[in-house]
Residue, then its C-alpha position, 0 to 999 in steps of 0.5 A: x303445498x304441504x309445510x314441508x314443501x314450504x320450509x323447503x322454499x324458506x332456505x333459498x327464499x332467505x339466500x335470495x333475499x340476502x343477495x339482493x340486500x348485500x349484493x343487487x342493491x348496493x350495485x343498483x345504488x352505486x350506478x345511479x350516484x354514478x350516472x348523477x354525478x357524471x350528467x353533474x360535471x361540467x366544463x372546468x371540472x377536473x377528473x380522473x378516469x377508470x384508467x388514472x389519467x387526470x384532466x380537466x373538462x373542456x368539452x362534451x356532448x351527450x356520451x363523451x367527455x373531451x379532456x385536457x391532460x398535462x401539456x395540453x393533449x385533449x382526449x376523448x373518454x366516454x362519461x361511463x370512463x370517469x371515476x365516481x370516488x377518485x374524481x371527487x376526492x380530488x375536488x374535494x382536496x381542492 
């Protein structure tokens, strides 16, 4: 390959190299916080969903959580439907 051909390749090489840093990377990071918080929780852990709906943990197995809302309604959410930032500010304020 001649020097041309190779200064050629540097543009995209750099365009790849920064999509990895500023895109790839981070989403990689904030998956795995998000699988390590969520196999964390525990019984008695209050937690709001994707969705906004809060409760509290009653139960869960290795996919689900079991969750008591207000009046005492449980439902039954996948782990992947709890929200990392929203279900640790409210532990946080609590």
């Amino acid at each position: 390959m001649s020097m041309e051909q190779i200064s050629g390749f540097l543009p995209m090489l750099l365009i790849i190299v920064v999509f990895y840093f500023f895109m790839i990377r981070p989403q990689m990071k904030k998956a795995k916080d998000h699988k390590k918080y969520v196999e964390e929780l525990k019984k008695g852990d209050r937690v709001i969903t994707t969705s906004g709906i809060h409760g509290k943990i009653v139960d869960f197995n290795d996919s689900t959580f079991l969750i008591e809302v207000e009046g005492g309604t449980k439902i039954r959410f996948e782990k992947s439907a709890i929200s990392l930032e929203s279900s640790k500010a409210l532990n946080v304020k609590a």
